[in-house]
N, C-alpha and C positions, 0 to 999 in steps of 0.2 A: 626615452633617452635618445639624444640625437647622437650624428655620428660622429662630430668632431669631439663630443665628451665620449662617447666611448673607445675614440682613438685617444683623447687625453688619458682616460682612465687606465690603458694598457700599458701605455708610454709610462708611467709615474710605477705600474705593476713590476715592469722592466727596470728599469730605475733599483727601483725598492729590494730589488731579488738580484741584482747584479751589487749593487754596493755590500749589503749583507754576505754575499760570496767573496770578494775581497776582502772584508773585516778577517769570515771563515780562513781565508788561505793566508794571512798575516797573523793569526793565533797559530794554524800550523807551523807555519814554520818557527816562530817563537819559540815552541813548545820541541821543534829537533823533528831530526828523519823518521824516529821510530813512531813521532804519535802522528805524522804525516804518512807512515805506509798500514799503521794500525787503522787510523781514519780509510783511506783510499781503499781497504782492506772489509771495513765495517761496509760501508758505502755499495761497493762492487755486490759485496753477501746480501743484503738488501735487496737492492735492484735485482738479483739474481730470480731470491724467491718469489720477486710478487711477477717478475716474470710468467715462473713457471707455474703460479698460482693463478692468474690470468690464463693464464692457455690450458687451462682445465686439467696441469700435470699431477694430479694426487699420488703419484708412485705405485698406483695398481698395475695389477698386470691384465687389465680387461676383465675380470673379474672372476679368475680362477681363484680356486681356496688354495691351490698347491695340494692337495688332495690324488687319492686313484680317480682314473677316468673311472665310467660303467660302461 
């Protein structure tokens, strides 16, 4: 694949993913503040976890049982 098609091909990706995000943000608001901070709400919790899923946070504590020492 040469490089002017695969500058076309990102350009049309861009495109594609920007106008679908506008359709997104004109059903929001259609639908009122509440499914617009529910969404921004759902959205944020998302991104949150694959964050911390990504950065290898499992919620251990290093691998104590909480147990007695010996």
């Amino acid at each position: 694949m040469t490089t002017s098609r695969l500058s076309l091909l990102m350009l049309f990706a861009v495109l594609a993913s920007t106008l679908t995000g506008c359709a997104a943000i004109g059903d929001i608001f259609k639908g009122g503040i509440w499914v617009g901070a529910i969404a921004v709400f759902l959205v944020v919790a998302i991104v949150w976890w694959l964050v911390s899923k990504m950065s290898g946070g499992s919620g251990s504590d290093g691998g104590t049982t909480g147990g007695t020492s010996a």
